[in-house]
N, C-alpha and C positions, 0 to 999 in steps of 0.2 A: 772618577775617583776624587775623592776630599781633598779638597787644600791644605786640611786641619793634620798636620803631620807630629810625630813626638817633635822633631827636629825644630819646626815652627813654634811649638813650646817653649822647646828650652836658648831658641836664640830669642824670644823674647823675655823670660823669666832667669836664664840666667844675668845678665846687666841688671836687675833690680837688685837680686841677691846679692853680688858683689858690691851693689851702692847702696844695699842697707848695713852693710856687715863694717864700712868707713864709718857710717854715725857713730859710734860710740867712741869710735876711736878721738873723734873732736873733742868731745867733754873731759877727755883724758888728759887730752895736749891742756884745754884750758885751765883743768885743776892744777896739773905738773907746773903749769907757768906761771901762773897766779900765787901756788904754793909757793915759789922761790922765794916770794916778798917777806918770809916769815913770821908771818902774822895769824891768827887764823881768822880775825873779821875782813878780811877780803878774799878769801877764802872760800867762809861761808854766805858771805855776800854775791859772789859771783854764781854762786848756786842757786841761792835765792832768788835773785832776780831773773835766773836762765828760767827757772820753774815758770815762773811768773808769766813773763812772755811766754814759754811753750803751752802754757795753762789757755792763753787768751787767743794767741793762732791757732791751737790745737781744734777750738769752736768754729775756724772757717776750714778744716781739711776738709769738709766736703765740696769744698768749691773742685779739687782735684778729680774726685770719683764722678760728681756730675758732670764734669766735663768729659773725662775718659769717656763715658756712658753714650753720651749725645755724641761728640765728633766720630765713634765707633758707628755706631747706627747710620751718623750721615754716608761715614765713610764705604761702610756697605749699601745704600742704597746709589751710590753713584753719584751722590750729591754733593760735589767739591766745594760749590761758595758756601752751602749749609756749614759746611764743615767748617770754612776758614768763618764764617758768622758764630758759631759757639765759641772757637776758640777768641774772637773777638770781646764777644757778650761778657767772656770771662773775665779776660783782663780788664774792661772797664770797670766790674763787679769789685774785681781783687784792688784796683788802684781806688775805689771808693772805698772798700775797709780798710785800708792803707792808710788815708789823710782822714779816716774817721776816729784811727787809733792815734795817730797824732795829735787829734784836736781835742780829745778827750782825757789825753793821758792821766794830767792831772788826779782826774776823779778816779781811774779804776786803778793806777799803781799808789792812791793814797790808797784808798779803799783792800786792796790786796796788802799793803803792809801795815796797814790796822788790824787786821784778822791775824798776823803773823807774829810769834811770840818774840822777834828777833831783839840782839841788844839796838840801843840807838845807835851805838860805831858801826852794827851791823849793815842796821838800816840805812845810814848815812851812805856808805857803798854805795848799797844795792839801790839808792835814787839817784846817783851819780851814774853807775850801770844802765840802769836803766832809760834814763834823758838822752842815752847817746842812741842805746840801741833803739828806739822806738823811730827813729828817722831811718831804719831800715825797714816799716810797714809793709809799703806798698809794693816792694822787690818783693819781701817774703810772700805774700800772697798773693804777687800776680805769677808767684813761680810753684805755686799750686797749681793754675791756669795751664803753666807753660809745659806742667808738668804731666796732667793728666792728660793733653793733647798731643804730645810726643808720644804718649804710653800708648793711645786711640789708634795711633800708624804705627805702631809695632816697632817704635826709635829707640828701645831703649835701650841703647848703646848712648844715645846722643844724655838722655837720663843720665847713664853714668859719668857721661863726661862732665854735665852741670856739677855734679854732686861731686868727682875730684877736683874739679876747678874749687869751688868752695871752701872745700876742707882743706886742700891741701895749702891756699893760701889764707885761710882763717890761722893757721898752724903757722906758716912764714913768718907772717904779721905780727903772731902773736910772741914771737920769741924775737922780732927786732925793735918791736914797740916799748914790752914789759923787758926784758934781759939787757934789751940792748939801748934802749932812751929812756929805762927807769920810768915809762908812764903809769905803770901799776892799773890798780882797773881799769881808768881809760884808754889803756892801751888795749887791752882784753876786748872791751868794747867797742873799740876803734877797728880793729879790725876782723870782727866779723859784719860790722859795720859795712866796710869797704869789699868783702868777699862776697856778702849778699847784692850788691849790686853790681858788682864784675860778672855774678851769674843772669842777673836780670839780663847783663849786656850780651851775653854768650848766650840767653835762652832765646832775644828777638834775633841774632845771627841764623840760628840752627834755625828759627822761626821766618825767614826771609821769604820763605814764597809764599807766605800768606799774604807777602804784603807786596804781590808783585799784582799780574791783569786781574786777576781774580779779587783785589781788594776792595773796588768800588763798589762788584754788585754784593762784597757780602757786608762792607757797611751800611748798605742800603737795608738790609736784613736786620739789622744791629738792633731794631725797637721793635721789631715781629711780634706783634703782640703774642700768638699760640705759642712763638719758639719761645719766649720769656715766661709763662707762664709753666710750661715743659721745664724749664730750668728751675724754677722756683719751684716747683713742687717737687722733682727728686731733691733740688740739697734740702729742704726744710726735711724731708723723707730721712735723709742720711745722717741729716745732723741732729734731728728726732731719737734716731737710732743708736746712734756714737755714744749722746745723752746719757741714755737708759744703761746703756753697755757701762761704761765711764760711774755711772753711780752703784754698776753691781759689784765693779772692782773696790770703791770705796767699802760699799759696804763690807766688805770681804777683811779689808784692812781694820777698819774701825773694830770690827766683832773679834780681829786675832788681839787685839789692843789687848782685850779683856783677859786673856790667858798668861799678860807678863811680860815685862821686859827683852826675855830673851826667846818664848815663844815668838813674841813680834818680830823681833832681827831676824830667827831664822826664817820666816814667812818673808821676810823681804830679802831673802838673799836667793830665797829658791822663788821667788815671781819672779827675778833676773833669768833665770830656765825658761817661763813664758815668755820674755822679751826674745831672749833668743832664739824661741821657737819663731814667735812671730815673725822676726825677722827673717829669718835662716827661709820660710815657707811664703813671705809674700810675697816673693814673683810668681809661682802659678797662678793666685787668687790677680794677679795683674794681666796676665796669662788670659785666666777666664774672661775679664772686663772683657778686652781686643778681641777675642776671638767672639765671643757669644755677643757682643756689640754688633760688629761687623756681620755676621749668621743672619743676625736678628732684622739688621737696616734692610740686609737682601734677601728677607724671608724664605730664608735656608733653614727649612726645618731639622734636615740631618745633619748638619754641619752645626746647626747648635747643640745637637746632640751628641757630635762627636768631640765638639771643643770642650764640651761638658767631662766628658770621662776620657778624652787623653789628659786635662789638667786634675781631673781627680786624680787620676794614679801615677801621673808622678806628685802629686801632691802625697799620698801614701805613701811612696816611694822616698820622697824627704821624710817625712814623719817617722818612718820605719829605724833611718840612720839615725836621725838625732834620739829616740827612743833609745838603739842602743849605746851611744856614745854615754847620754846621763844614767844605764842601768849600768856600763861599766865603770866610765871614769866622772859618776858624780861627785865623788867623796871629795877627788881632786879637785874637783871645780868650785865646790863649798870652798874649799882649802884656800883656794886663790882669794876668793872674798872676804871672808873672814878670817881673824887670828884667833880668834875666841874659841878654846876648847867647848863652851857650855854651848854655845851658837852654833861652833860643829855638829856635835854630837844631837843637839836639838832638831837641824835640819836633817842630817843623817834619817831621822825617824820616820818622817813626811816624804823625803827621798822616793820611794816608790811613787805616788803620786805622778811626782814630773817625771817620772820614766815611763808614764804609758800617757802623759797629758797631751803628747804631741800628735798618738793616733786614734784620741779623743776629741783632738778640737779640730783636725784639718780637714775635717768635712764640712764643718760650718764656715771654715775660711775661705773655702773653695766654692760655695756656695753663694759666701757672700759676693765673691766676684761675678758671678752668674747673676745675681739678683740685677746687681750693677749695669753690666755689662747690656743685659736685657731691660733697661730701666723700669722694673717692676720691685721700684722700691717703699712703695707701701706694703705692698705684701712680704718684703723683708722687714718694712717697721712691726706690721703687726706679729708675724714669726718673732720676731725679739721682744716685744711685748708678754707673748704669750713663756717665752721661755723665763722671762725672767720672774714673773709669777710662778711658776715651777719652783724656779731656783728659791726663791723668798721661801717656800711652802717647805722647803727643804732643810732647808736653813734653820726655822720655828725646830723642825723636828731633829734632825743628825746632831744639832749641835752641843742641847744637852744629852744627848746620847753619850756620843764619843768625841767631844769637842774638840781639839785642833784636828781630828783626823775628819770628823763630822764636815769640818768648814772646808776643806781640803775635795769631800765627797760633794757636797752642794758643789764646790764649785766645777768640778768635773760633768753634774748633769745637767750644769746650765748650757755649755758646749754639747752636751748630747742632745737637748732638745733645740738648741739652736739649730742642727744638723737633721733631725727627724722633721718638723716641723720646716725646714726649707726644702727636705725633699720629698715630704708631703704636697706642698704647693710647687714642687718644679712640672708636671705635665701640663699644667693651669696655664701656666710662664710662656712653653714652649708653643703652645697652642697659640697664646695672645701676643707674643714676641713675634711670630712670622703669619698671625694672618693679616690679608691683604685687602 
């Protein structure tokens, strides 16, 4: 009988979902605390410069998936120091983009607020913001590391405890630093500052037996030439792909530009719908990595087959809920983000859309973990490639058709062929994933 159980699913997919659904909660506490100062250029300083840095880590989150990817595969082949050697490889990787974004700062936070139309008060903030937070680098990325190798062993309980640790003293900090010692930004900044590296300190705790008999021979591993070149070639694979993905959302945005002021706000208040889908749905697609990793390492042809479609359908299975919670209480949810009757009622319009967007795209989310998890991540670069050519082709056409509904439509069948197109090449996968 399978190891691949619903129950093994949802004890690892549910701690992501609970430690994704805390993210937002952060940017809340910081605006509510920042806001006290009555101002609004620290305000919108603090936003600007949060964008900023999550714009330039956002480019290493594949350090996370490729790790996942490899420690899963060592972890099912039975190969323990392999294991503790990725997650190694990784941290060294993450603490080099760490003091690479320190030594550079200079150039890409001028560079990033010359592009940006902010006032000078503005600006002045967000370089004060930012000089602090940027000596949090090498935590934040080596806790992608620490992050996607917890996920690799099915930890993700330990996941969510990093991620309460963080928040919940990012939030502490922030209301005795700013409220309570009057530091204003730098207080903001001080203490996330300080919560990113109290998680660092909590991920190598949880992380301690990598670094117990087992650590000599997997530093000895640490320059493997085949395992380094294995590494480098899924994240450039991943972050190839993230790219493409990341500029079909721009595009998306820029083209509702064209339709108006308030066209525009209501598009950006119903993509909040996609974030919560995303959110609400990645722990299965983390699900997949772990299980179809692990399948794949012990050339378990059925077990990748099976981790395959117990996380597609509870992946369904969430899609299905949040589908009906935005087809019944959309309106309210608009309502909560906006005050704006014309913004209401504009989103209002597009509303259906994200009421079927969630059992539209979570087959390519679940797929994408699969791709992942099986590190047959060219063949999900090129599947994105190919979809998003689709989507472009769509786009030319729906938009002067029926345009905000047009752009609403492309964007729905770039998730369909994202999804056909990965499960066109999944027998390919399953095949090359466990032969031996």
């Amino acid at each position: 009988m399978s190891t691949i159980t619903h129950a093994r699913v949802l004890r690892i997919a549910a701690p992501i979902v609970i430690s994704n659904a805390t993210v937002p909660l952060l940017g809340a506490v910081d605006t509510a605390v920042i806001g006290q100062m009555g101002q609004a250029a620290p305000l919108a300083a603090v936003g600007l410069g949060a964008i900023i840095l999550a714009t330039f880590y956002w480019v290493f989150g594949f350090l996370r998936m490729s790790t996942s990817g490899l420690a899963a595969q060592a972890a099912g082949a039975g190969d323990l120091v392999e294991r503790d050697a990725v997650l190694l490889r990784a941290l060294a990787i993450g603490l080099a983009v760490g003091l690479g974004l320190i030594a550079v700062q200079g150039l890409l936070f001028g560079l990033a607020l010359r592009v940006s139309p902010a006032s000078a008060a503005v600006e002045g903030y967000a370089q004060a913001y930012l000089g602090i937070r940027v000596w949090g680098a090498p935590a934040t990325v080596m806790l992608y590391a620490m992050t996607g190798w917890l996920i690799a062993l099915e930890r993700t309980r330990a996941v969510l405890l990093l991620q309460l640790l963080q928040n919940g003293l990012n939030a502490g900090l922030d209301f005795l630093f700013v409220l309570g010692f009057g530091w204003g930004i730098a207080g903001v900044a001080s203490a996330t500052l300080i919560a990113e590296y109290a998680g660092l300190l909590l991920g190598l705790w949880l992380l301690r037996e990598s670094f117990g008999p087992r650590f000599a021979a997997a530093w000895a591993r640490l320059r493997d030439p085949v395992a380094l070149r294995k590494m480098f070639g899924a994240s450039r694979d991943i972050m190839l792909r993230s790219v493409i993905l990341q500029l079909s959302f721009t595009t998306f945005i820029f083209l509702a530009a064209g339709f108006g002021d308030v066209t525009l706000a209501a598009n950006n208040v119903l993509m909040q719908f996609l974030e919560i889908t995303a959110y609400g749905l990645d722990g299965f697609a983390v699900a997949a990595e772990t299980l179809v990793g692990k399948a794949a390492g012990a050339r378990a042809v059925a077990d990748l087959r099976r981790a395959t479609a117990v996380t597609m359908q509870w992946g369904f299975i969430g899609a299905g809920i949040l589908a009906l919670v935005f087809a019944l209480a959309g309106g309210e949810i608009i309502a909560l983000m906006t005050t704006s009757p014309e913004v209401r009622a504009e989103a209002a319009r597009y509303l259906p859309w994200l009421a079927i967007a969630p059992l539209i795209g979570v087959g390519s989310w679940i797929y994408d973990g699969v791709y992942i998890g099986a590190l047959r991540t060219g063949a999900m670069l090129r599947a994105m490639a190919v979809s998003v050519a689709g989507y472009l082709a769509a786009l030319l056409v729906l938009v002067p058709l029926a345009g905000n509904h047009g752009l609403w439509a492309a964007l729905m069948l770039l998730n369909l062929l994202r999804m056909f197109t990965l499960w066109r090449g999944f027998p390919a996968l399953a095949r090359a994933a466990t032969a031996g």
